[in-house]
DOPABA-212426 format. One line per field, with one value per residue: residue number from 1; y, x negated, z negated of N, C-alpha, C in turn. Coordinates in Angstrom, 1 decimal, always signed. Example, Ala and Ser with C-alpha at 12.3 -4.5 7.8 and 13.67 -1.06 7.14 Angstrom:
DOPABA-212426
n <- [1:2] $
n.yy <- [-5.7:-2.2] $
n.xx <- [-13.2:-12.8] $
n.zz <- [-7.8:-7.1] $
ca.yy <- [-4.5:-1.1] $
ca.xx <- [-12.3:-13.7] $
ca.zz <- [-7.8:-7.1] $
c.yy <- [-3.3:+0.0] $
c.xx <- [-13.2:-12.9] $
c.zz <- [-7.8:-7.9] $
end
This chain:
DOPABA-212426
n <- [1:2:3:4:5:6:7:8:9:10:11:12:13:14:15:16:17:18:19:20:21:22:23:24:25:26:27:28:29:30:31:32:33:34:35:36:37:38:39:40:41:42:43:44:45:46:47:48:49:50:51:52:53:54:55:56:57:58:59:60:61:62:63:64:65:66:67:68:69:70:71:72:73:74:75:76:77:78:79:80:81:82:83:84:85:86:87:88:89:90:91:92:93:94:95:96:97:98:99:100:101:102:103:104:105:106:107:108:109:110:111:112:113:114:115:116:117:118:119:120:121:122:123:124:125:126:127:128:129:130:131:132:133:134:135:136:137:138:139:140:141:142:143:144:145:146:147:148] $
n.yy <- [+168.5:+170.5:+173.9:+173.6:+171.0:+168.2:+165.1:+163.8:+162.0:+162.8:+165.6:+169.3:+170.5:+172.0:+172.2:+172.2:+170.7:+169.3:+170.6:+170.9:+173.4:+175.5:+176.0:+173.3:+173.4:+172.3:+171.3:+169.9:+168.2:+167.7:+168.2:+169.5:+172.2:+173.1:+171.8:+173.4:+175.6:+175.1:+175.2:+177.9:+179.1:+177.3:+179.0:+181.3:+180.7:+180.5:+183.2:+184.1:+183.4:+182.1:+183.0:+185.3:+187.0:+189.1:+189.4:+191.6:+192.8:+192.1:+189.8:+189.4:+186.8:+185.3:+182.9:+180.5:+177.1:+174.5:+172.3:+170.5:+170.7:+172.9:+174.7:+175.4:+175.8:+178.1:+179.7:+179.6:+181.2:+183.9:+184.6:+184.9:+187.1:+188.6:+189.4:+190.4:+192.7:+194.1:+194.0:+192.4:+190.0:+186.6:+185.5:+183.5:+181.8:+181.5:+179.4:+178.9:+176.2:+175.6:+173.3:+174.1:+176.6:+178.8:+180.6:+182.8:+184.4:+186.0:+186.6:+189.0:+191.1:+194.1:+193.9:+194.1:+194.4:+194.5:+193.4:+190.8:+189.9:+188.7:+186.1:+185.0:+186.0:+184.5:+183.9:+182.8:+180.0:+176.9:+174.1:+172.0:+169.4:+169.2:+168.8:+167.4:+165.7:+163.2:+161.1:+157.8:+157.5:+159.6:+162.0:+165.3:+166.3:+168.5:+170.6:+171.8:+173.4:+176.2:+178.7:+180.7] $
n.xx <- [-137.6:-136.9:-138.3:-139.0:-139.9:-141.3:-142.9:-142.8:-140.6:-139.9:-141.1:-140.9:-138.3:-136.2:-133.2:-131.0:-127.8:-125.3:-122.0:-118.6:-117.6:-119.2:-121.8:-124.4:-126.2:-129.3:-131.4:-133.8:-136.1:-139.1:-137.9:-135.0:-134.9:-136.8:-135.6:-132.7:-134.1:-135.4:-132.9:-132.3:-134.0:-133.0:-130.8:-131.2:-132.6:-130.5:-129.8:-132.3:-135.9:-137.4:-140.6:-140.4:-139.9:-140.8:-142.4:-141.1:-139.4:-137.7:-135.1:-133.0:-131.2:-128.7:-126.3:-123.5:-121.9:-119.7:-120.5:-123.5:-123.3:-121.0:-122.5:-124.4:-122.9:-122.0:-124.6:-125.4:-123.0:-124.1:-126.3:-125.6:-124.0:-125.5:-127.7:-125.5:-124.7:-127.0:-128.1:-130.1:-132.8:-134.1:-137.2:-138.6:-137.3:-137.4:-136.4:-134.8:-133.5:-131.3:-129.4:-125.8:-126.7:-128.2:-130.6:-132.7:-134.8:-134.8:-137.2:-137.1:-136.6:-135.5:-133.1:-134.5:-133.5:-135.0:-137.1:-136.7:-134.5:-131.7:-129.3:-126.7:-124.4:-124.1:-121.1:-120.5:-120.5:-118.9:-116.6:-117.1:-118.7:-120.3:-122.8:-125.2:-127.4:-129.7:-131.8:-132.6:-135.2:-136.2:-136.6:-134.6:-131.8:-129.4:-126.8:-124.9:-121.9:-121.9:-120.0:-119.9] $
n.zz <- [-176.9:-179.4:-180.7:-183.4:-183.9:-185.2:-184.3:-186.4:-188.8:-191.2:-191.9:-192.3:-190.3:-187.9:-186.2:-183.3:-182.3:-180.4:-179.7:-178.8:-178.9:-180.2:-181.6:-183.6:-186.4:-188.0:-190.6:-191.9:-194.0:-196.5:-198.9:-200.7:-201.0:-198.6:-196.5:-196.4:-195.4:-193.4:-191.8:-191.8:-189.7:-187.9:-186.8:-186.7:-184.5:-182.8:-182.0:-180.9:-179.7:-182.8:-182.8:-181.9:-184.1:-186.4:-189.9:-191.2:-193.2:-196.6:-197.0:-200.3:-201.1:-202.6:-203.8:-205.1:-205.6:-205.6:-205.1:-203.1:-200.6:-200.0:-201.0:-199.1:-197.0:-197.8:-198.1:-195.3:-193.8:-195.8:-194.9:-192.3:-192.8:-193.7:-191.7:-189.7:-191.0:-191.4:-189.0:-188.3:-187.7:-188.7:-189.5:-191.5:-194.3:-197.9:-200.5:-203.3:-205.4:-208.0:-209.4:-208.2:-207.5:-205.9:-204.7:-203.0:-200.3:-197.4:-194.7:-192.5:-189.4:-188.1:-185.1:-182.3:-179.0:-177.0:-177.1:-178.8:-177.2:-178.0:-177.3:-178.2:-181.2:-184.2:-186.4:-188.2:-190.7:-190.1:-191.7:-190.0:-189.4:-191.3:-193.9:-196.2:-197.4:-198.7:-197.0:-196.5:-196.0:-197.9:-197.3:-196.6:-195.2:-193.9:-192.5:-190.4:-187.8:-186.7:-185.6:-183.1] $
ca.yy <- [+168.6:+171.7:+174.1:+173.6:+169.8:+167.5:+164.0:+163.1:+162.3:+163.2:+166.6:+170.2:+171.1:+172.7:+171.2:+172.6:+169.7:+169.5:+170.6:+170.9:+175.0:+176.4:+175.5:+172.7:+173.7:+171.5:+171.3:+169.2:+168.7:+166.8:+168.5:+170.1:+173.6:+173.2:+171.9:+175.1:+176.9:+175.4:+175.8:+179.2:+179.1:+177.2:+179.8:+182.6:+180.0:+180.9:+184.1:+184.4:+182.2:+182.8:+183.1:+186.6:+187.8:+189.5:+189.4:+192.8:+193.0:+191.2:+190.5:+189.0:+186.2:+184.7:+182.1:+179.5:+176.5:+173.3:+171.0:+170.5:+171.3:+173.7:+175.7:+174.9:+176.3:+179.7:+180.0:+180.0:+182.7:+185.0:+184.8:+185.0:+188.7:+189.6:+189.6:+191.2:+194.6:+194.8:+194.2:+191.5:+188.3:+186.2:+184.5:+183.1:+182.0:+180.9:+178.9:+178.1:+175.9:+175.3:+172.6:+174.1:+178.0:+179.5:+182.2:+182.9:+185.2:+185.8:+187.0:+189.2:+192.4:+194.9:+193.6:+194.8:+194.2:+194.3:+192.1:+189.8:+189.2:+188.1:+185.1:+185.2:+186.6:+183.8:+184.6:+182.3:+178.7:+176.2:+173.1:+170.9:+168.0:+170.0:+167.7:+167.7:+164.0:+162.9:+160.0:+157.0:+157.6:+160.5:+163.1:+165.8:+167.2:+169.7:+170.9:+172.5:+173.9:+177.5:+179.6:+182.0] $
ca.xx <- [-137.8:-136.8:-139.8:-138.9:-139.2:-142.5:-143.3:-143.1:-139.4:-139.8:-141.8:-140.1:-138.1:-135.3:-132.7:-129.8:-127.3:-124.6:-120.9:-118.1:-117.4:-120.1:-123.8:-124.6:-127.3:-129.7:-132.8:-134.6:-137.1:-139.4:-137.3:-133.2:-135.0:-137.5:-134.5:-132.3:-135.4:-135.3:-131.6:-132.1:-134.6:-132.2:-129.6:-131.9:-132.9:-129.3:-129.9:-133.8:-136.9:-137.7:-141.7:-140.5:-139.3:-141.6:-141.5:-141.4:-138.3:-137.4:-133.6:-132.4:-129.5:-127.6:-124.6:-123.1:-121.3:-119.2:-121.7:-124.5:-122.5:-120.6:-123.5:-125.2:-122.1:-122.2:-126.0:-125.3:-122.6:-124.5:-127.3:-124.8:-123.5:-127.1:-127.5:-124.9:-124.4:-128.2:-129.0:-131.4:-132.9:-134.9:-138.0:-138.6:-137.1:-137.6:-135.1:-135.3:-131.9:-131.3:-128.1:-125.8:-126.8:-129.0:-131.8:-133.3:-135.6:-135.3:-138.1:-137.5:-136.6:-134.2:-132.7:-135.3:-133.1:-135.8:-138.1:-135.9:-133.0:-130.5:-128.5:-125.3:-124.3:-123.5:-120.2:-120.3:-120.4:-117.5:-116.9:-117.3:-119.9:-121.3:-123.6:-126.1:-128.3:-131.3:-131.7:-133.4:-136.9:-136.9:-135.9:-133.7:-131.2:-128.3:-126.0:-122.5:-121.6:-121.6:-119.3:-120.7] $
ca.zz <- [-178.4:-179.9:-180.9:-185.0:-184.3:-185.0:-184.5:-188.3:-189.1:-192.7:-192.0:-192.5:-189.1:-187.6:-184.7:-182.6:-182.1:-179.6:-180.4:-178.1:-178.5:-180.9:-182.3:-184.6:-186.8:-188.5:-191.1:-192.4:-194.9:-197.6:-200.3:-199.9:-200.1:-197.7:-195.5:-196.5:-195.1:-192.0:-191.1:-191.2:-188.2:-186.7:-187.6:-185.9:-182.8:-181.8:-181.3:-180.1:-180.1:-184.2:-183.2:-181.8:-185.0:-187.3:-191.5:-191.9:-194.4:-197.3:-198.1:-201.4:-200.6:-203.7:-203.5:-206.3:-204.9:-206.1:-204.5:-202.5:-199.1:-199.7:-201.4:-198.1:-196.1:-198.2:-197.6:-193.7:-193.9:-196.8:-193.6:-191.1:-193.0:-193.8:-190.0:-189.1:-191.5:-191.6:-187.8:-188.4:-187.7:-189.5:-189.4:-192.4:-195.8:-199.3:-201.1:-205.0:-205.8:-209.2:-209.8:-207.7:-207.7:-204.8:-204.8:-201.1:-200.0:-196.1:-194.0:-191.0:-189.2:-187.3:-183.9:-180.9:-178.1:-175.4:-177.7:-179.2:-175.8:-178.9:-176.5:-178.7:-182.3:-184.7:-186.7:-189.3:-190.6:-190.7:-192.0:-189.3:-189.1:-192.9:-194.6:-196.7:-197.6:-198.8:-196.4:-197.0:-196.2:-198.9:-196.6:-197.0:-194.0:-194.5:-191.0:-190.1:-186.9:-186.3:-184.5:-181.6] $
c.yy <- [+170.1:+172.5:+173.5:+172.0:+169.1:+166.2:+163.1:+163.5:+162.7:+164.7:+167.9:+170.4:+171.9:+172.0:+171.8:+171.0:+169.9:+169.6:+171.0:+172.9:+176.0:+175.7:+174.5:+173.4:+172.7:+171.6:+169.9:+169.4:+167.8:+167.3:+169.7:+171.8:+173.7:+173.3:+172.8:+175.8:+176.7:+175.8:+177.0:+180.1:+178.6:+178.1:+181.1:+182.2:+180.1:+181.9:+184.3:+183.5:+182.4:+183.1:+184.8:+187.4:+187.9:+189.8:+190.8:+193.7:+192.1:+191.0:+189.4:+188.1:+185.2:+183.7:+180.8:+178.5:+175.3:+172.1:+171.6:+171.3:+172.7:+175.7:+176.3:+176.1:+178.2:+180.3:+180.7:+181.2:+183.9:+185.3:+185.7:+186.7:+189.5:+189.8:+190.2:+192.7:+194.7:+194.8:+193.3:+189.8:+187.9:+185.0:+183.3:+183.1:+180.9:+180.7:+178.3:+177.3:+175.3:+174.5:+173.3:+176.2:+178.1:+180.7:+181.9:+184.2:+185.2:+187.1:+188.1:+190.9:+192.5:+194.2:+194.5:+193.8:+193.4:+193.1:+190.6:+188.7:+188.0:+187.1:+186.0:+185.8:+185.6:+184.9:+184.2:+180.6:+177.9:+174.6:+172.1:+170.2:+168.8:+168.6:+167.9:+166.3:+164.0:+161.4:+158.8:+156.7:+159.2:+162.0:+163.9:+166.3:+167.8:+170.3:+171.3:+172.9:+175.4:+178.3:+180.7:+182.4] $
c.xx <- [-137.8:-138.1:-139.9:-139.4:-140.9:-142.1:-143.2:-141.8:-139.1:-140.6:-140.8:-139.6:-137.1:-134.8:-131.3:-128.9:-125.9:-122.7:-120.1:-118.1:-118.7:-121.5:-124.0:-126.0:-127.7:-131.2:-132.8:-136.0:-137.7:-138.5:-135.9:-133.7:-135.6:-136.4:-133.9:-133.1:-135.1:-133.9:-131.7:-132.6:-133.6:-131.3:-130.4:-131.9:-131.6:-129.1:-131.2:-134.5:-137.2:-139.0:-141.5:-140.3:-140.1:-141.6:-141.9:-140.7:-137.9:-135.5:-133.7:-131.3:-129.4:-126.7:-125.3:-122.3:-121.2:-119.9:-122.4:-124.2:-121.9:-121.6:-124.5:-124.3:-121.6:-123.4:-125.8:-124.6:-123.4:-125.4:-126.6:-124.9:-124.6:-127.5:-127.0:-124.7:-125.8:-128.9:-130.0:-131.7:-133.9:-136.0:-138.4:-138.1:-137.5:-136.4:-135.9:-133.4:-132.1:-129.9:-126.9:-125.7:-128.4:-129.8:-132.9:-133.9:-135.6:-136.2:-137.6:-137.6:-135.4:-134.5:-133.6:-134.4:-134.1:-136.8:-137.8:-135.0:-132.6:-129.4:-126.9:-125.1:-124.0:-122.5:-119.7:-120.0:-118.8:-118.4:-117.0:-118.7:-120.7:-121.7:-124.6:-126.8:-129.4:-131.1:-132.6:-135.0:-137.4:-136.2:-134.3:-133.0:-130.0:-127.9:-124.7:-123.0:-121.2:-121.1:-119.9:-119.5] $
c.zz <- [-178.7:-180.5:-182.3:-185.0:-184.5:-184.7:-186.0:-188.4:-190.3:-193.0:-191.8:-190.7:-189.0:-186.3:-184.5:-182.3:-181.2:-180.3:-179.1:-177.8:-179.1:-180.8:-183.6:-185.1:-187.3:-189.3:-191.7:-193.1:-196.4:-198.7:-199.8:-200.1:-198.9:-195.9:-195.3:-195.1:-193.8:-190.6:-191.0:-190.4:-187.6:-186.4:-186.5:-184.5:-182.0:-181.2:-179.9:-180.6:-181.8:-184.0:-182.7:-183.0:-185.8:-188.9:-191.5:-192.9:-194.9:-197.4:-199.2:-200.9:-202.1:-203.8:-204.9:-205.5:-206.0:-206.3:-203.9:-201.3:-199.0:-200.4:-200.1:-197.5:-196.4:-198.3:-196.2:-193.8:-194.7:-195.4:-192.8:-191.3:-193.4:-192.0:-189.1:-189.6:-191.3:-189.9:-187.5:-187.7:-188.9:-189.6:-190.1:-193.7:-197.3:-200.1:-202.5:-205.0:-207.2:-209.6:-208.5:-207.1:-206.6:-204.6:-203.6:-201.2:-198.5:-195.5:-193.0:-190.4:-188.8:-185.7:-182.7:-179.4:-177.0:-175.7:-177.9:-178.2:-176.3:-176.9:-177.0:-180.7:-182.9:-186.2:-188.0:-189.4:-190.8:-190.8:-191.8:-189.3:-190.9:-193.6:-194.9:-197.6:-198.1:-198.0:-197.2:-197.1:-197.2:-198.5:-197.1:-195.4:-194.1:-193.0:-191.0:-188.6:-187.5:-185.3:-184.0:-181.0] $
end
């Protein structure tokens, strides 16, 4: 069981999923922000554990989208390039979604090498396995694959 994961299939988590070359990501969540929220622990859990990463910078992240998914799939990237020009990871975020318009808040810091022992760099999302549901027990879950 992954650390993000509980017992309660309808409770906020986070989940790596198996892909032939890259990283499936995965959240979940009583409500499609909360889920948001937690893909972007999973989104960090590619690089380093997320309990090592400390909030001690805010960013701002923005995106508009067609739909649900592809709002989703320019979330992960906006991450992905906050990540990468700013050096960061991220422990925690805050998602407001409004129709299909996106306003984020992520949590974290600058890259500590020695602290952190970053695995791999993620490069950006694509549009494989992308999905975004409210299932039938209420739940919300939202996923793509990410290239490393």
């Amino acid at each position: 069981m992954d650390p993000g994961q509980s017992g309660d299939k309808t409770a906020a988590r986070w989940e790596h999923f198996p892909h032939r070359a890259d990283i499936g990501i995965r959240g979940c969540g009583p409500t499609r922000e909360a889920a948001f929220e937690q893909a972007a622990i999973a989104l960090t859990a590619i690089c380093t554990d997320p309990r090592r990463v400390a909030e001690r910078t805010a960013v701002e992240v923005a995106c508009d989208g067609d739909d649900l998914e592809i709002l989703f799939y320019d979330y992960v990237n906006a991450l992905v390039y906050e990540m990468a020009t700013r050096h960061m990871l991220f422990a925690r975020c805050e998602v407001g979604i409004d129709g299909v318009g996106l306003r984020a808040r992520a949590h974290g810091e600058p890259v500590d090498v020695r602290r952190h022992e970053p695995a791999v760099e993620p490069k950006g999302a694509t549009l494989t396995e992308l999905r975004v549901e409210r299932r039938a027990d209420g739940s919300w879950l939202c996923q793509c694959v990410v290239d490393v």
